[in-house]
C-alpha positions as CSV (number, residue, x, y, z in Angstrom):
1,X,-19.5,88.1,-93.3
2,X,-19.6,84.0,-92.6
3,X,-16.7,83.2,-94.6
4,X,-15.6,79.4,-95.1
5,X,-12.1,78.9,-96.5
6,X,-10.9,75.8,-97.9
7,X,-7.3,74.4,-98.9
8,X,-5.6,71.5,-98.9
9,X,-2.7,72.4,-97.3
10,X,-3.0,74.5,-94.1
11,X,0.3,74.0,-91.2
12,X,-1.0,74.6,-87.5
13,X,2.2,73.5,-84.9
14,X,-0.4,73.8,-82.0
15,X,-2.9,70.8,-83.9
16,X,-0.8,67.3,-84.3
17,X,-3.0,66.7,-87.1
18,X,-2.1,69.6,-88.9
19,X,1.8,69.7,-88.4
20,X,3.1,67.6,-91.0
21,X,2.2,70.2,-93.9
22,X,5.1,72.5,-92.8
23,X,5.1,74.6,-96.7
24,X,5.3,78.3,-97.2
25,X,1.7,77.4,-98.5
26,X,0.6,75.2,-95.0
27,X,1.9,78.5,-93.1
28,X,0.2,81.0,-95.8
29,X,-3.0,79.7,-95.6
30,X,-2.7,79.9,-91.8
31,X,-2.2,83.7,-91.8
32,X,-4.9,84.4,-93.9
33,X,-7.6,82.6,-91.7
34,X,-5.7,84.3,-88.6
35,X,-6.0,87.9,-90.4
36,X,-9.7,86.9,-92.4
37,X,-11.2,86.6,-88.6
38,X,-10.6,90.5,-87.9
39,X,-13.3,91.0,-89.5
40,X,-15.3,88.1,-90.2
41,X,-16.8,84.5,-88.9
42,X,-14.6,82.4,-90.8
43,X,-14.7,78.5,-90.8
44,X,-11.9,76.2,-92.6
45,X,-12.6,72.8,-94.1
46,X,-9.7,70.9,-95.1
47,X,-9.4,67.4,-96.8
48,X,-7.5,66.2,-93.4
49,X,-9.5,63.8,-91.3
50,X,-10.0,65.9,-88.1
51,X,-12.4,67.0,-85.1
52,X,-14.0,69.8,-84.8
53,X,-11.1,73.1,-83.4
54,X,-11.2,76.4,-82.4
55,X,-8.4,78.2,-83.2
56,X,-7.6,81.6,-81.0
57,X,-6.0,84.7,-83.1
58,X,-5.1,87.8,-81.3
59,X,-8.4,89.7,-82.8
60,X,-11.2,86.8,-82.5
61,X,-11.0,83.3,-83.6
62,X,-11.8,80.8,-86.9
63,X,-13.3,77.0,-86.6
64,X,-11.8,74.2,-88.2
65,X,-14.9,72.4,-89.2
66,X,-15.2,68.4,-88.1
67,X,-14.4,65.9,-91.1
68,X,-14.2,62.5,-89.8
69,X,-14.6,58.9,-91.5
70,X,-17.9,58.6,-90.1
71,X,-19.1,61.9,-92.0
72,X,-17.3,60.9,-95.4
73,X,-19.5,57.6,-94.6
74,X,-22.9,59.0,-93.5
75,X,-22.9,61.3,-96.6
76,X,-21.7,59.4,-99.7
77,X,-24.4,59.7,-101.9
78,X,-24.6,56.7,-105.1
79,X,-23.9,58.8,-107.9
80,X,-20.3,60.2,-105.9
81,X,-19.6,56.8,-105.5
82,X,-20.5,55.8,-108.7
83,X,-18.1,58.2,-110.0
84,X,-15.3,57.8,-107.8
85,X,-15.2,54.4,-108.6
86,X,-14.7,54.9,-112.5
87,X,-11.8,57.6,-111.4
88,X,-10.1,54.5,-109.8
89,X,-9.9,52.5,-112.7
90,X,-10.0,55.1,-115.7
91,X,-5.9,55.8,-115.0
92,X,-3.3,53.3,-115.1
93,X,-1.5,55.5,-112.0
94,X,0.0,54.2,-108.7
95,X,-2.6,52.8,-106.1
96,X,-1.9,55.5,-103.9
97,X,-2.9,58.2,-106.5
98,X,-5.9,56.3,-107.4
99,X,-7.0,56.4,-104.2
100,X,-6.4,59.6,-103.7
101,X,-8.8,60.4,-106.4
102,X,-11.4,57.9,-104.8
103,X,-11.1,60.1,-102.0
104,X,-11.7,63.6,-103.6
105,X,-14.9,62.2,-104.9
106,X,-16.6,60.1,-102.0
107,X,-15.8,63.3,-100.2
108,X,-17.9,65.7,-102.2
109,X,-21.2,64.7,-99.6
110,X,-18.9,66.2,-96.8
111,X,-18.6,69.0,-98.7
112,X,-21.9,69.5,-99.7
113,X,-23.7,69.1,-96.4
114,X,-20.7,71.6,-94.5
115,X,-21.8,74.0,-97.3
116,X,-25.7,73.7,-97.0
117,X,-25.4,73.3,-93.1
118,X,-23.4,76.4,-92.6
119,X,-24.8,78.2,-95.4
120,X,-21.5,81.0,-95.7
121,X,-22.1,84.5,-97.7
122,X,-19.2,83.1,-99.6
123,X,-16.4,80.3,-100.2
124,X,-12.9,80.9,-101.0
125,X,-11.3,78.3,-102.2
126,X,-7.0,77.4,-102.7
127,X,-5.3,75.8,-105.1
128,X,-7.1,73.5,-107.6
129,X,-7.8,69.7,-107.4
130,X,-10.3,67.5,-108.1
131,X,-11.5,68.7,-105.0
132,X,-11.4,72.4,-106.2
133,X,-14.4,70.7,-109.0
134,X,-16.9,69.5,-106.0
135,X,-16.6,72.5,-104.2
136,X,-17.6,75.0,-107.6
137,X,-19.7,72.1,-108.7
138,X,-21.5,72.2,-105.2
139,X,-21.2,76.2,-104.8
140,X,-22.9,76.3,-108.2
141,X,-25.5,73.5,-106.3
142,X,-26.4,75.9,-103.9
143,X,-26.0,79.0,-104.9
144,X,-22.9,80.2,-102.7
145,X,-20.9,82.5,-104.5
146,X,-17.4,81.3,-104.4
147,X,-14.0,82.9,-105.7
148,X,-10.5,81.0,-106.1
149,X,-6.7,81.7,-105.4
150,X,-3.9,79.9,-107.1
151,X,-0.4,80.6,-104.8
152,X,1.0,79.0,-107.9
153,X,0.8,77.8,-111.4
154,X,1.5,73.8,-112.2
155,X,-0.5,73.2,-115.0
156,X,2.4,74.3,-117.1
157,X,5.5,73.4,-115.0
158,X,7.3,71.1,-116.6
159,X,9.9,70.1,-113.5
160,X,6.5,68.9,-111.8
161,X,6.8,65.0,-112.3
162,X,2.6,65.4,-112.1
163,X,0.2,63.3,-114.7
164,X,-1.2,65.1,-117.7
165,X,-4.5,64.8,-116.7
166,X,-4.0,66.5,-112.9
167,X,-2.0,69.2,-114.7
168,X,-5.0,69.5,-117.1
169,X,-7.4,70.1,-114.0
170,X,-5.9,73.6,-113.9
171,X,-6.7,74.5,-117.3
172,X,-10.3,73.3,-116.9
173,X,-11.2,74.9,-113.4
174,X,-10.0,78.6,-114.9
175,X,-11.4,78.6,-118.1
176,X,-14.9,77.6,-116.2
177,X,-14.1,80.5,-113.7
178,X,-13.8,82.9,-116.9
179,X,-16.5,81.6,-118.8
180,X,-18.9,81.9,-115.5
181,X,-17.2,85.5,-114.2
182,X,-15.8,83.9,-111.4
183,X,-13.2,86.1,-109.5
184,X,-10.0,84.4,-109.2
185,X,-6.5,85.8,-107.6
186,X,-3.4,85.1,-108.4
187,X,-0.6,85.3,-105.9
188,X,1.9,87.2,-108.6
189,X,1.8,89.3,-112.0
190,X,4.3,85.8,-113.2
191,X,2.0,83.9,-112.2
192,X,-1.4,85.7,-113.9
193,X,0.5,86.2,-117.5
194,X,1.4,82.7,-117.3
195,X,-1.8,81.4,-117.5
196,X,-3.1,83.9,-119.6
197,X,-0.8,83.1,-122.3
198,X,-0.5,79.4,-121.7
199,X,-4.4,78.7,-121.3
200,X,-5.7,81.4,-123.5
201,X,-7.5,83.2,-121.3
202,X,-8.4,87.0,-121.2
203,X,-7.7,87.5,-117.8
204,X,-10.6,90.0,-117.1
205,X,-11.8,87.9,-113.9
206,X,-8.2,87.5,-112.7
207,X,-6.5,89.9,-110.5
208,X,-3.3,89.5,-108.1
209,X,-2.9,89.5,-104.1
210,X,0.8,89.5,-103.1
211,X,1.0,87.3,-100.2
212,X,2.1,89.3,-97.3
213,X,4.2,88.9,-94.3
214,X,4.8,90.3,-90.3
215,X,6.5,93.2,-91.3
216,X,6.7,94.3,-87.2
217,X,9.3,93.3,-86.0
218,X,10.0,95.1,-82.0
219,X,10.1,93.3,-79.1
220,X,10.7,89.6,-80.7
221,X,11.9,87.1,-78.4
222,X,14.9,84.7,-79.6
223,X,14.9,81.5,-78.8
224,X,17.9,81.3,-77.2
225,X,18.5,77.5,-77.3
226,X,18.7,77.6,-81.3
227,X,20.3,80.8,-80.6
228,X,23.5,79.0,-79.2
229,X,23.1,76.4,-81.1
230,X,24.8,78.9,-84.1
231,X,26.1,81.7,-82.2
232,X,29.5,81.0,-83.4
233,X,28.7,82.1,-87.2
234,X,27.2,84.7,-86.0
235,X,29.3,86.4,-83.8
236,X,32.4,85.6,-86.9
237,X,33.0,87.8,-89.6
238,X,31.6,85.3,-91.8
239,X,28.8,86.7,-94.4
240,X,25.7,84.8,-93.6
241,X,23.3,83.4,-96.5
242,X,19.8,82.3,-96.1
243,X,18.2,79.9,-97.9
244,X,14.8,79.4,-96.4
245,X,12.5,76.8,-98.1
246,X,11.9,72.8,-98.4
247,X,15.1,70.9,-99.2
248,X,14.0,69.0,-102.6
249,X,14.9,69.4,-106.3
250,X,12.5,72.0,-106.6
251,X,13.9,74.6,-105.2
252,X,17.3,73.9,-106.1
253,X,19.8,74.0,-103.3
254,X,22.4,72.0,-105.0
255,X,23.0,74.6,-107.4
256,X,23.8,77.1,-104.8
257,X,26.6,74.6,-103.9
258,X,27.8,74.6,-106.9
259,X,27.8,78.3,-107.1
260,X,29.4,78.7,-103.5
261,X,32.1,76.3,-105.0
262,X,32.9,78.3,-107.5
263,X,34.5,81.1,-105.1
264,X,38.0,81.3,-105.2
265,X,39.2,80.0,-101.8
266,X,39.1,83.4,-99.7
267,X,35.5,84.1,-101.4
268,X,33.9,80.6,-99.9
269,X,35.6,80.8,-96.2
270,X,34.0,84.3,-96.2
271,X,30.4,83.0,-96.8
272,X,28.1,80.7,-94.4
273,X,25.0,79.4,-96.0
274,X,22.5,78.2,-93.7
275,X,19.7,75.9,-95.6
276,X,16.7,76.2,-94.0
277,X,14.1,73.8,-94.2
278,X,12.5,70.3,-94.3
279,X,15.0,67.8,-95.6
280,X,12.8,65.9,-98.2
281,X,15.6,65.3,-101.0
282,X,17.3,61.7,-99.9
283,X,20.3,63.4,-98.6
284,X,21.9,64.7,-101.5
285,X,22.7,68.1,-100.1
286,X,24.1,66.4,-97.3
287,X,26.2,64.6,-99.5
288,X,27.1,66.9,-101.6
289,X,28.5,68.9,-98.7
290,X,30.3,66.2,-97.4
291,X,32.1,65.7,-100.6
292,X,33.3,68.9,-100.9
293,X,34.4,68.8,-97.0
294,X,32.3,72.3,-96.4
295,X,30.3,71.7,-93.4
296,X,31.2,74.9,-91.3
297,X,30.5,77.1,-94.6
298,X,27.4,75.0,-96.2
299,X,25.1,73.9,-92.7
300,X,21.8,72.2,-93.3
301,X,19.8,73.5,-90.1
302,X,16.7,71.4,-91.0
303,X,13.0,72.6,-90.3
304,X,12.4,76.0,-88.1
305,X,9.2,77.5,-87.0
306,X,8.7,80.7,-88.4
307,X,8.6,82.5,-85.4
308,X,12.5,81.6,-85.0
309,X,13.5,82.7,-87.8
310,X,14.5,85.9,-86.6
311,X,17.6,84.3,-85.2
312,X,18.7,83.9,-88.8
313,X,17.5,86.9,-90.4
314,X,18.7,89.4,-88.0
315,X,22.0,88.0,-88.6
316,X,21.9,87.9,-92.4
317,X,24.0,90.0,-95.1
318,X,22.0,88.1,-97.8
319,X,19.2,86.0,-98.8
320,X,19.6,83.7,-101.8
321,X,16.2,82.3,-104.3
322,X,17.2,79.8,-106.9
323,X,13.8,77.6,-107.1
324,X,13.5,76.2,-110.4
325,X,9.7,77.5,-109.7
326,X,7.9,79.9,-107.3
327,X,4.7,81.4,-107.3
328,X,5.5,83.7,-104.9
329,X,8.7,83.1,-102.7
330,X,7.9,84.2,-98.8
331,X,11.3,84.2,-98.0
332,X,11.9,87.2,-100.3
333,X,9.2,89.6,-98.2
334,X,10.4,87.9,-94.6
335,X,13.9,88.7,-95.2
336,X,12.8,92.3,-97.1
337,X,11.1,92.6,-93.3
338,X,14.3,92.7,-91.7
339,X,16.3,94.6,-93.7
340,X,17.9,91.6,-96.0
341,X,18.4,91.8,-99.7
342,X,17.4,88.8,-102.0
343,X,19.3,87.6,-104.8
344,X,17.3,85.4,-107.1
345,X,17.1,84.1,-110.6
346,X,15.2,86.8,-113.3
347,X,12.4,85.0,-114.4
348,X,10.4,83.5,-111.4
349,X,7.1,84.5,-111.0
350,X,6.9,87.1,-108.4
351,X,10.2,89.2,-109.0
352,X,8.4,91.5,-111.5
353,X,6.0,92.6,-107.9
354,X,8.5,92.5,-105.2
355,X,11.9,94.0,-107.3
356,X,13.9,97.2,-105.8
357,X,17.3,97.9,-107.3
358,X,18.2,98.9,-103.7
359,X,17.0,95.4,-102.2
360,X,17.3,92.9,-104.5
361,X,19.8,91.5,-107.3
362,X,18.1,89.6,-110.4
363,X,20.8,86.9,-112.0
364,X,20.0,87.6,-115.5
365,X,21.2,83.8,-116.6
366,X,20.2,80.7,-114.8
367,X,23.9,79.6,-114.9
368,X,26.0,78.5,-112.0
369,X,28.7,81.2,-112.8
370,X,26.0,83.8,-112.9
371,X,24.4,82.6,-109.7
372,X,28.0,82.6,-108.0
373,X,28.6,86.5,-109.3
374,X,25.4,87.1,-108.0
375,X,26.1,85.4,-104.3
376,X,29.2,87.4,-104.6
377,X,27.7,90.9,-105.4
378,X,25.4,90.4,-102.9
379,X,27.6,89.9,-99.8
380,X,30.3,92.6,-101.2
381,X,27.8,95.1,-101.9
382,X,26.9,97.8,-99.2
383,X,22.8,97.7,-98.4
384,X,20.7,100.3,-97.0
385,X,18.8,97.8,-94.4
386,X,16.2,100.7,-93.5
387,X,15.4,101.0,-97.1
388,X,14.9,97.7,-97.5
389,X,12.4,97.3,-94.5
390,X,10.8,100.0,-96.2
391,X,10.4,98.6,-99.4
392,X,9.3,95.3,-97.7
393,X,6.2,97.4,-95.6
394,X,4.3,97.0,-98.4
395,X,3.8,93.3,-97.9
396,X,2.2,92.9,-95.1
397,X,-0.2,90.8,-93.9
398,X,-2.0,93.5,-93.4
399,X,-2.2,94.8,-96.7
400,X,-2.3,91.3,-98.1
401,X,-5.5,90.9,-95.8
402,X,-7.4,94.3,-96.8
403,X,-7.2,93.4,-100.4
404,X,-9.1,90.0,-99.6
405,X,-11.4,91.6,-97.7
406,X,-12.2,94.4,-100.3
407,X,-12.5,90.9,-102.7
408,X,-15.1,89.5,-99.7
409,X,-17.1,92.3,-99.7
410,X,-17.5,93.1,-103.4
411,X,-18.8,89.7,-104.1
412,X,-20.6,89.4,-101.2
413,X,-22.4,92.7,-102.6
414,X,-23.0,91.6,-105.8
415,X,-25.1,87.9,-105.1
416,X,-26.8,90.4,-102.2
């Protein structure tokens, strides 16, 4: 099948253009057109201004279609203008979000002649934006049958400083997909009953694809500069944490802090956290740390490429989740991969799909004392690591990539 995939977030180290999105998402969406081109000719369009790439995958290989200025230019057609101009100047938001919008909508005649020119047996689209309407708008055009995956829910998340009207996008986009059959997936069950009770939706077009993971883990090479760089934690009889994900609000480091500093004095010199992850939050884990003079316990290790996080997980007793929000959490299923339990707040989205009472503890309060008890249990507690990488087999890419493909092919059949 001639499948064209297209996200707005998509992280690629080997492409400078496509480095700075460096997201569980950006790295998601990556896997998924690396393990989509098994078995089919896939293509990628992103809203990034780009040349034309072919990307190599150990099976075959996936094209990341050309979208330059001069092809935004050469295809505007008056009525997209026309109505990207009124998006400008309907909202009283920043200039930079205004033209943001002005660029979703002068960009539909990209979209439009990729579509018609490479004619695919079916889009898949990710996330939902304004972009998200010209591609079902311009599916609907042409006749392409299209299906949609949400890797999480914002439309109702309150702790997302995002406008009314963006959030509202969401709502609008899924209740078209019900009212026209459209097959969407959702990433979690959390994620799925959310938006069937918040949007009132029956949910008979919705079904869920856990995201998936390597799960194979022989022969890995360590990087052994990074590897020194922290060797002395390791080889200590400290209890190493994990805390893999974007340092921002979101997902709630400075809570763990808090919990950590909770420990009685033994408890915390027993414990290293490592915070892994882009440093987006203004330095106020950094400062935090500082204040409370914990730098060898609490280390903020910054940004690491996936394929170096072995070094950390291999030497981990535990792995700690306290977003405030998750769709999914990939940390959970990486660690799960090497034998590492989670410990993570009850309610996020994807604990009802990935929970084991034999590799993961759910904090049934979203308190600080509860999250400390739980950091505490979890590094105490005796784990069966081979039962745990057990457990964590069933996320794999691979499976993650079959139940696409069965999606591909059963919609592909029906518009046959």
């Amino acid at each position: 099948m001639k499948i064209l995939i297209a996200a707005g977030s998509y992280y690629n180290k080997n492409i400078p253009k496509f480095t700075k999105n460096k997201t569980g998402l950006g790295m998601m969406i990556k896997d998924i057109l690396d393990y989509s081109s098994k078995h089919n000719d896939v293509y990628f369009l992103s809203k990034v201004i780009t040349k034309k790439h072919i990307v190599k995958t150990c099976w075959s290989s996936y094209t990341i279609l050309q979208h330059t200025i001069l092809d935004i230019i050469f295809s505007i057609k008056p009525k997209d203008f026309l109505e990207a101009s009124k998006m400008f100047f309907r909202y009283s938001q920043p200039i930079y979000k205004r033209l943001k919008f002005f660029y979703y909508f002068i960009d539909k005649g990209v979209i439009r002649n990729k579509i018609s020119s490479l004619n695919p047996d079916l889009v898949h689209i990710h996330g939902i934006s304004y972009s998200t309407l010209s591609y079902i708008e311009i599916c609907n055009e042409l006749s392409v049958p299209y299906i949609l995956t949400l890797h999480g829910v914002v439309g109702t998340n309150e702790s997302l400083n995002i406008p009314f009207f963006e959030k509202n996008i969401e709502r609008t986009v899924l209740r078209m997909c019900q009212q026209n059959n459209i097959p969407v997936t959702m990433v979690s069950s959390g994620c799925k009953k959310d938006v069937i009770y918040n949007y009132s939706l029956k949910g008979e077009n919705i079904s869920v694809i856990l995201n998936g993971t390597n799960t194979e883990h022989n022969n890995e090479d360590y990087n052994e500069i990074l590897y020194k760089k922290y060797e002395k934690y390791f080889n200590s009889n400290k209890k190493i944490i994990t805390v893999v994900g974007n340092i921002y609000d979101g997902k709630n480091q400075l809570q763990i802090v808090e919990a950590w500093e909770k420990l009685n004095e033994n408890e915390k010199n027993e414990i290293v956290i490592f915070f892994i992850g882009n440093v987006l939050d203004d330095g106020k884990l950094a400062s935090r740390i500082n204040e409370l003079k914990a730098n060898y316990n609490l280390i903020i290790c910054g940004f690491i490429e996936n394929n170096n996080l072995n070094i950390f997980y291999n030497n981990a007793n535990l792995n700690v989740v306290a977003s405030n929000s998750e769709g999914f959490g990939l940390s959970i299923i990486e660690a799960y991969s090497y034998g590492v339990p989670t410990a993570i707040f009850y309610d996020l989205d994807a604990v009802e799909d990935l929970y084991d009472k034999d590799s993961m503890i759910k904090i049934e309060k979203r308190t600080t004392e509860a999250l400390s008890e739980g950091i505490f249990e979890g590094v105490r507690k005796v784990w069966d690591k081979e039962h745990i990488k057990k457990h964590g087999q069933k996320f794999s890419l691979d499976e993650m990539s079959k139940n696409y493909q069965l999606l591909y092919e059963r919609v592909g059949k029906i518009h046959d």
